[in-house]
C-alpha positions, 0 to 999 in steps of 0.5 A: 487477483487482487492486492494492496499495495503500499506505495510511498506512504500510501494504499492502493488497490491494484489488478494486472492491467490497472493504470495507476497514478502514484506519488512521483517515482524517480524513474523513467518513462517506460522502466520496469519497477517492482514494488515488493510492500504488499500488504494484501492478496486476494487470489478468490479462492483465499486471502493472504494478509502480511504482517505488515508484509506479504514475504515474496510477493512482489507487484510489477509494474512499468512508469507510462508517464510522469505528470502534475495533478489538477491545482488546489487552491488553499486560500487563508483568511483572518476575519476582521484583520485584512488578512488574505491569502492565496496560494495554489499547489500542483502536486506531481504524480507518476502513471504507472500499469501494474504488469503481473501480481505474483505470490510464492508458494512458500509465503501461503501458510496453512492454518494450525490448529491452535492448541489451548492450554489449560492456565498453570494455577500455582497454589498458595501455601500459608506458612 
C-alpha cells in the first residue's frame, strides 16, 4: 500500500517500513507521531484521492532520529564590482520509519453514476 504524504510544506511517497527524512519535527527520538494530511492512497486494487484530503486516513510513524543535511554553499558574486560572497547552509531534517498506512472503511466512496440533465432553455417572448 502506497501513499502521499504531506508533511510540513512537502510531498512525499511512503510505504510501511520506508525510512524517510523530513524537515525537522519537534519530537523526540523513538515517539510514535501520526500524520493525518494524506493526499493519495494506493492499495493495487483502487486508488483513492482526497480532496485535498483523504477524511480518516492517517500514517503512522516513529522519529529514529534528528540530524543535518550535507552543506550547500550559495556563493554571490557582482562581476567587475569586487563583490563576493560565501556562505554555507545546513538544513536540519528528522528520520522517521512509517509503521502502518491505514484507510477507514467509511472514506472509500463508490462511484454514482452521474445523471445528465438536459439544459433548461427559456424561450424568449417579443412583446
Amino acid at each position: 500500500m502506497n501513499a502521499i504524504v504531506d508533511i510540513a510544506g512537502k510531498q512525499f511517497q511512503v510505504q510501511a517500513g520506508d525510512n524517510i527524512h523530513v524537515p525537522s519535527i519537534s519530537s523526540k527520538e523513538g515517539k510514535k507521531i501520526i500524520f493525518e494530511n494524506i493526499l493519495l492512497i494506493n492499495d493495487g486494487k483502487s486508488i483513492v484521492v482526497g480532496k485535498p484530503n483523504i477524511k480518516g486516513a492517517v500514517v503512522n510513524a516513529t522519529v529514529l532520529n534528528h540530524g543535518r543535511d550535507k552543506k550547500v554553499i550559495v556563493f554571490k558574486k557582482k562581476r567587475r564590482k569586487g563583490y563576493r560572497v560565501k556562505n554555507g547552509h545546513r538544513q536540519g531534517f528528522t528520520e522517521v520509519q512509517i509503521d502502518s498506512i491505514k484507510l477507514s472503511t467509511t472514506s472509500k466512496k463508490k462511484p454514482t453514476k452521474s445523471k445528465v440533465e438536459k439544459p433548461v432553455v427559456k424561450e424568449k417572448t417579443k412583446e
